[in-house]
MARBA-335262 format. One record per residue: residue in three letters; x, y, z of N, C-alpha, C, O in turn. Coordinates in steps of 0.2 Angstrom, whole numbers, padded with zeros to 4 digits, always signed. Layout:
// residues N
ALAXYZXYZXYZXYZ...
This chain:
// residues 169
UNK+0638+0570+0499+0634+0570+0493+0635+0577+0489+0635+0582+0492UNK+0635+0576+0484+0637+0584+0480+0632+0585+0478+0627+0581+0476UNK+0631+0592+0478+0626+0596+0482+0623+0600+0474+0619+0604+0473UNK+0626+0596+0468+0622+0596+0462+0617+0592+0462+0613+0593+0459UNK+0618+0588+0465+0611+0582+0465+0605+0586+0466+0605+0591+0470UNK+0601+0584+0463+0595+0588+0464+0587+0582+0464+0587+0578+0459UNK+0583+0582+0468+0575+0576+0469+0573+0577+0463+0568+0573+0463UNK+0573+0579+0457+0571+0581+0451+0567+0576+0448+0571+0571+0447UNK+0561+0574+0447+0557+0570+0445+0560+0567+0441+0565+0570+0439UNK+0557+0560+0440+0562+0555+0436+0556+0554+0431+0550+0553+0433UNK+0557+0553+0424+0551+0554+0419+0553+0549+0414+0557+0549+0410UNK+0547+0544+0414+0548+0539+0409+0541+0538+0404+0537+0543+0404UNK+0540+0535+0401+0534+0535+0397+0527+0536+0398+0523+0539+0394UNK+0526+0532+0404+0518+0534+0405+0521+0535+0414+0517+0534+0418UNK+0524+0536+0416+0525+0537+0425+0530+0542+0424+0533+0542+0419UNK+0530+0547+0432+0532+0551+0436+0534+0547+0443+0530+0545+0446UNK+0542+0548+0444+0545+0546+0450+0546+0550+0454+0552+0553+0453UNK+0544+0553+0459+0543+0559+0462+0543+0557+0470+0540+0554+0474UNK+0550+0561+0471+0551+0562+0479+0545+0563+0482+0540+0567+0480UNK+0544+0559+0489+0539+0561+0494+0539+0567+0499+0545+0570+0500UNK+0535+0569+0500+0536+0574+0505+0535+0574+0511+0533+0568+0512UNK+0536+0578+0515+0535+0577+0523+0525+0578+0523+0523+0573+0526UNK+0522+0580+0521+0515+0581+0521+0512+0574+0519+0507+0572+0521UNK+0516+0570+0514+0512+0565+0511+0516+0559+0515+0512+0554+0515UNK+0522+0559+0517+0522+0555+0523+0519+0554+0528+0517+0549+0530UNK+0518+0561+0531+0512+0563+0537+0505+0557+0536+0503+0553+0541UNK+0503+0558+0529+0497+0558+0527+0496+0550+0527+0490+0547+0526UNK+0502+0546+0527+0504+0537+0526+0501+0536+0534+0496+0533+0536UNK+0506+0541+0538+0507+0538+0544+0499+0540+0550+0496+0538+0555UNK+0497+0547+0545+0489+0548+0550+0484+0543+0545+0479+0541+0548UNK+0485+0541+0540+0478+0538+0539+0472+0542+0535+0466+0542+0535UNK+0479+0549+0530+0474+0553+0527+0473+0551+0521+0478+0548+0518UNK+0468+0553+0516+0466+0551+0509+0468+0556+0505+0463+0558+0502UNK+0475+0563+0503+0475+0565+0499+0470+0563+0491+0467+0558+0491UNK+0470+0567+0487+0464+0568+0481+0468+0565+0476+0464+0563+0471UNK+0474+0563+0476+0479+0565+0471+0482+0555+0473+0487+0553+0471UNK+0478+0551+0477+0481+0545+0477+0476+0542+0474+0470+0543+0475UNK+0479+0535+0469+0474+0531+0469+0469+0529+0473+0471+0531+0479UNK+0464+0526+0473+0459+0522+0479+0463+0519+0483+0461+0519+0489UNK+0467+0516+0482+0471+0510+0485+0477+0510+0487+0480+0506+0490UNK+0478+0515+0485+0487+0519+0488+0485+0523+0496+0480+0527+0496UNK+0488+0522+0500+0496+0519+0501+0493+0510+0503+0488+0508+0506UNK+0498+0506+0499+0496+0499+0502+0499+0496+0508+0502+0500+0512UNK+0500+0489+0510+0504+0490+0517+0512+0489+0517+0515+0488+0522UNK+0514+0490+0512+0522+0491+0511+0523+0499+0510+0527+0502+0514UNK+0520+0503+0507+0520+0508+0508+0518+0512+0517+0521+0518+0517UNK+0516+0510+0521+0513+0512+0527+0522+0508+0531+0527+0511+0535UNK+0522+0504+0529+0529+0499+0532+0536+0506+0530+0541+0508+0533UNK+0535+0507+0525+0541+0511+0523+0542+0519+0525+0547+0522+0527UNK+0536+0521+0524+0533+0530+0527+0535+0528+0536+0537+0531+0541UNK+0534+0523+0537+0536+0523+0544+0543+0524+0546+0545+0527+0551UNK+0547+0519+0542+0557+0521+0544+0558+0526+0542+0564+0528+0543UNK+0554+0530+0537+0559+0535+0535+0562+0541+0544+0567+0545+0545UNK+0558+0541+0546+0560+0546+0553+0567+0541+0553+0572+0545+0552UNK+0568+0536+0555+0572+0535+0557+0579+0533+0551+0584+0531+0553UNK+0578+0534+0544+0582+0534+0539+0581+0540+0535+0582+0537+0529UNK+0581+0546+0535+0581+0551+0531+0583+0552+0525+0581+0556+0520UNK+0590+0548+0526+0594+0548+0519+0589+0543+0512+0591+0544+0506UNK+0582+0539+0515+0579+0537+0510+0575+0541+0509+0570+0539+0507UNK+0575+0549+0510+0570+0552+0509+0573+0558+0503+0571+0562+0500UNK+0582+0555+0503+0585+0562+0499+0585+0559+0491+0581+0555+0489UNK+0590+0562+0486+0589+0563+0479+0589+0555+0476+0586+0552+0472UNK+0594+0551+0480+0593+0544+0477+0589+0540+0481+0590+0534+0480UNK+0586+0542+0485+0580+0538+0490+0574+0533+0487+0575+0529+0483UNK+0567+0536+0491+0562+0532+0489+0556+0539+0486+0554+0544+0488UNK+0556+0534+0481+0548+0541+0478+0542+0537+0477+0541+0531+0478UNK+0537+0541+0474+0531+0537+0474+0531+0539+0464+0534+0543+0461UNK+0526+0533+0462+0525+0529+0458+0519+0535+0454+0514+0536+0456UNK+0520+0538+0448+0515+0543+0448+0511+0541+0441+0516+0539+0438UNK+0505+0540+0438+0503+0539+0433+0504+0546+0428+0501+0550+0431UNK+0506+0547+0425+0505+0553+0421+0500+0557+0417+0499+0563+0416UNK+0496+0549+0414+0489+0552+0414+0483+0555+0415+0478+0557+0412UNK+0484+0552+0423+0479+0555+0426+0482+0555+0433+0479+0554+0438UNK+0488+0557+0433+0491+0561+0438+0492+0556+0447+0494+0559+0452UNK+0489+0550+0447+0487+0548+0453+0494+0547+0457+0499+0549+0454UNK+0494+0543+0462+0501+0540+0464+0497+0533+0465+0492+0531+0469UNK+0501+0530+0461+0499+0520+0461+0502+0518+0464+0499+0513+0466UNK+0508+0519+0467+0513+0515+0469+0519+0517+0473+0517+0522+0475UNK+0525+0516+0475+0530+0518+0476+0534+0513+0475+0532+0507+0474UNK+0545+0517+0475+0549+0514+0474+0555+0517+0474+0556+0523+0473UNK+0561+0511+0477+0565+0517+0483+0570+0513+0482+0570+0507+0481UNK+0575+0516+0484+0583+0513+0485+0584+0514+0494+0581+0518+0497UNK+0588+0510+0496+0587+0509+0501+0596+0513+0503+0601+0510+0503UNK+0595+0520+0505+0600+0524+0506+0604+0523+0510+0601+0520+0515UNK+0611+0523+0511+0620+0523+0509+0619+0515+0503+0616+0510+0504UNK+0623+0518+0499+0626+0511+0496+0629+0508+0502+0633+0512+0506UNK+0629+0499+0502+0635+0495+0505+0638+0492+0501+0636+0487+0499UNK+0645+0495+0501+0648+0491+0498+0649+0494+0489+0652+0490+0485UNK+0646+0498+0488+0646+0501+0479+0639+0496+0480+0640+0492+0477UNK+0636+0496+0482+0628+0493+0481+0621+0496+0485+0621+0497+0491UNK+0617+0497+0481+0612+0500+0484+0604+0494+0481+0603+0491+0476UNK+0600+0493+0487+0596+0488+0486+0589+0494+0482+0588+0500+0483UNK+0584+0490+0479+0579+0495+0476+0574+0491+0479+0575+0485+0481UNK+0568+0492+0480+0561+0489+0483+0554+0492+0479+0555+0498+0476UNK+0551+0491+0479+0545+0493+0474+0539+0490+0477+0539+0486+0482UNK+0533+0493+0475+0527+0490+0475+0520+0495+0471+0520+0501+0472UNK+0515+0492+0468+0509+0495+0466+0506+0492+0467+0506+0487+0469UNK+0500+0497+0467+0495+0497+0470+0491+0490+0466+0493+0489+0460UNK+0486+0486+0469+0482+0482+0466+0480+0483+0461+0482+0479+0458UNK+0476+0489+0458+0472+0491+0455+0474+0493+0450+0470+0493+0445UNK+0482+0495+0451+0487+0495+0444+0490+0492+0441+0492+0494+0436UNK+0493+0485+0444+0495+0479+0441+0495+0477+0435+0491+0479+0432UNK+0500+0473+0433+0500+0469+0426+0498+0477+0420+0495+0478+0414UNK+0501+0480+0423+0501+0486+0416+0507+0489+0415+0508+0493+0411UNK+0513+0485+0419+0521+0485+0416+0522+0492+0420+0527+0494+0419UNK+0519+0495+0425+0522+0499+0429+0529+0499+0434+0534+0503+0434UNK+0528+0494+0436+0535+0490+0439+0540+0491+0438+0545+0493+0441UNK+0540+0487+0430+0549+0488+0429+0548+0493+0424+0554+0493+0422UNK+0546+0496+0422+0546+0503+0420+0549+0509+0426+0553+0513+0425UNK+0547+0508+0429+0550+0514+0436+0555+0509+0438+0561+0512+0437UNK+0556+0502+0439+0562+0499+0442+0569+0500+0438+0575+0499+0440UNK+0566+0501+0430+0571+0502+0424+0574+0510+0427+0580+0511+0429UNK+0570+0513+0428+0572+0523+0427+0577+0524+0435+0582+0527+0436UNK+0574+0519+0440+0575+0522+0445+0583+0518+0446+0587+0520+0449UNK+0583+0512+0442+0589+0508+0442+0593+0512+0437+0599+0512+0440UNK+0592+0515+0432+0597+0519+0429+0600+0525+0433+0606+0525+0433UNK+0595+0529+0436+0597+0535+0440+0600+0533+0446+0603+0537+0449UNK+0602+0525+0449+0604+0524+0452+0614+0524+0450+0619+0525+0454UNK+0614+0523+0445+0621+0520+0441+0623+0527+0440+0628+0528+0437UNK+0619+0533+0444+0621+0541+0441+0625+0543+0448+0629+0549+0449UNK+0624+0538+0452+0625+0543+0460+0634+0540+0462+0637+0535+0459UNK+0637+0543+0465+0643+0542+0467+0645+0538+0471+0641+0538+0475UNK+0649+0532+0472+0650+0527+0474+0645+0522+0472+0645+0516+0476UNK+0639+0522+0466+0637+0515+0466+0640+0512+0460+0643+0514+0455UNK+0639+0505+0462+0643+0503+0457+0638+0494+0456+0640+0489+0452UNK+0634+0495+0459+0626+0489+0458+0620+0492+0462+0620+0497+0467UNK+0615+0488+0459+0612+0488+0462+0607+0482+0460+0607+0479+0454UNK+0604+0480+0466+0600+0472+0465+0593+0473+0472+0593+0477+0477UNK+0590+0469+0470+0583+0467+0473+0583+0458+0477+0584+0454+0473UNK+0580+0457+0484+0579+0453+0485+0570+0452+0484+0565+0457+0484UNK+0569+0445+0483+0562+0445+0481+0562+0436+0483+0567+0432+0483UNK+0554+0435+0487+0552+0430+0490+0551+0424+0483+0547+0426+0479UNK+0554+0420+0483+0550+0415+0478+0543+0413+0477+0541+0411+0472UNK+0540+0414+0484+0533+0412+0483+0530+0419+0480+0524+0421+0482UNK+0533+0423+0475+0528+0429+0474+0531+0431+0465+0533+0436+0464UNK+0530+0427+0461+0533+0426+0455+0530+0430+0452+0533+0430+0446UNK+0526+0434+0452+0524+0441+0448+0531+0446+0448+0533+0448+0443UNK+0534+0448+0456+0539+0452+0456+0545+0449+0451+0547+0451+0446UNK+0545+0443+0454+0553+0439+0449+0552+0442+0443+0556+0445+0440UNK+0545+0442+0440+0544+0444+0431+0546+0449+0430+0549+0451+0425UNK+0542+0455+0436+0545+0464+0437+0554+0465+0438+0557+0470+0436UNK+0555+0460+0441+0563+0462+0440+0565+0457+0433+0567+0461+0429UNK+0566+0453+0431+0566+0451+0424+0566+0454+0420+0570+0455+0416UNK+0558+0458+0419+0558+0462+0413+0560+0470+0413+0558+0474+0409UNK+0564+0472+0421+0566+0477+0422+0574+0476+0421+0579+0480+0421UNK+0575+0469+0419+0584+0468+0415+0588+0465+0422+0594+0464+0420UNK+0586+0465+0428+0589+0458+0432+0590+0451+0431+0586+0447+0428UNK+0596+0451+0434+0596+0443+0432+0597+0439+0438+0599+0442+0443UNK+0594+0432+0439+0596+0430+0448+0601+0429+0447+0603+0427+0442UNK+0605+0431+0455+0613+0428+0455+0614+0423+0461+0618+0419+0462UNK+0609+0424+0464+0608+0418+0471+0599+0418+0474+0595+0422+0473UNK+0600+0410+0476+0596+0407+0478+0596+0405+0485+0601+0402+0487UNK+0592+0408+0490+0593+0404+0497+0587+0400+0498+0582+0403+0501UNK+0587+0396+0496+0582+0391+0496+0579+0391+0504+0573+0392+0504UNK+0583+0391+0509+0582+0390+0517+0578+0397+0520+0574+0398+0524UNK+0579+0401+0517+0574+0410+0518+0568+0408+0512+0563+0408+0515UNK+0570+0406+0506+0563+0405+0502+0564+0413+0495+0560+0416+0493UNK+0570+0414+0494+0572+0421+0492+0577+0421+0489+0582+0418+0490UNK+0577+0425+0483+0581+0426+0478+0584+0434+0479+0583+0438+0483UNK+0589+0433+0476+0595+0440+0476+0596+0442+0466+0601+0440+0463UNK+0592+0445+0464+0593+0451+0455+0598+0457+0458+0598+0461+0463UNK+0601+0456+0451+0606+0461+0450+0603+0464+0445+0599+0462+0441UNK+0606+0469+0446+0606+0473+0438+0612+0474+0437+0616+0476+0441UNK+0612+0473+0430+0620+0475+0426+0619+0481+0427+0614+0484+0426UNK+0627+0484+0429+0627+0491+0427+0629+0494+0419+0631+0490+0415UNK+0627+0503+0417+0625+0503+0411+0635+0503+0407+0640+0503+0411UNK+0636+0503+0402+0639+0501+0398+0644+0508+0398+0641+0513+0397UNK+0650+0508+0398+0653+0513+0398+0659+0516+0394+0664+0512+0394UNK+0659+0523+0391+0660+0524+0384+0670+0525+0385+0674+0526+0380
């Protein structure tokens, strides 16, 4: 990885994409209440995720997984994360917000930023999300983050969104 890359917060309109740290993963995995998280953060995808990171470190570098930041009042809602080495020129994205934040377009606003910063890094050349059919809020969050479905496994219960990569001059 070229050693330009830098964890530099990812800044979109109303959210901050912000590298985790070792103190606030700590804080997943002890079950502590930093001041600075919503009520409802970390949820259980979030506790599922702080937990691989020991044993994947590379989701923890400049193209990894960050937390989800409100900008107006500074909380963390949510997180969302690439799922580090690309395979194949692809890297998979995962996401989720907190309850309490929902339906206020958080989702594909970060899945938008973090999908573009994705198309910045060296060897990717897509990037796509799997998503459970029985959970059609997310289909919506990747829809209106600019995926489109490209496969259906009916027999898992799961879809496979791509994102076009961006346009090149």
């Amino acid at each position: 990885m070229s050693s330009s890359v830098s964890t530099a917060d990812l800044i979109t309109d109303r959210l901050v994409l912000r590298s985790w740290t070792p103190d606030e993963v700590a804080a997943v995995l002890d079950g502590a209440r930093p001041a600075h998280w919503a009520a409802d953060f970390p949820a259980e995808g979030d506790h599922v995720i702080a937990g691989l990171f020991a044993d994947h470190p590379a989701w923890l570098g400049p193209y990894g997984h960050r937390q989800i930041v409100e900008r107006d009042s500074g909380l963390v809602v949510g997180s969302i994360g690439l799922f580090w080495p690309p395979s194949d020129g692809a890297v998979e994205l995962g996401y989720g917000v907190v309850a309490s934040r929902r339906g206020r377009g958080y989702a594909p606003e970060a899945a938008r930023a973090l999908t573009a910063f994705a198309f910045t890094a060296p060897d990717v050349r897509g990037v796509h999300a799997t998503v459970e059919l029985s959970n059609p809020p997310s289909i919506r969050v990747l829809e209106k983050a600019g995926f489109h479905r490209t496969h259906t496994d009916a027999e898992q219960g799961t879809a496979r969104y791509d994102a076009a990569p961006p346009a090149r001059d």
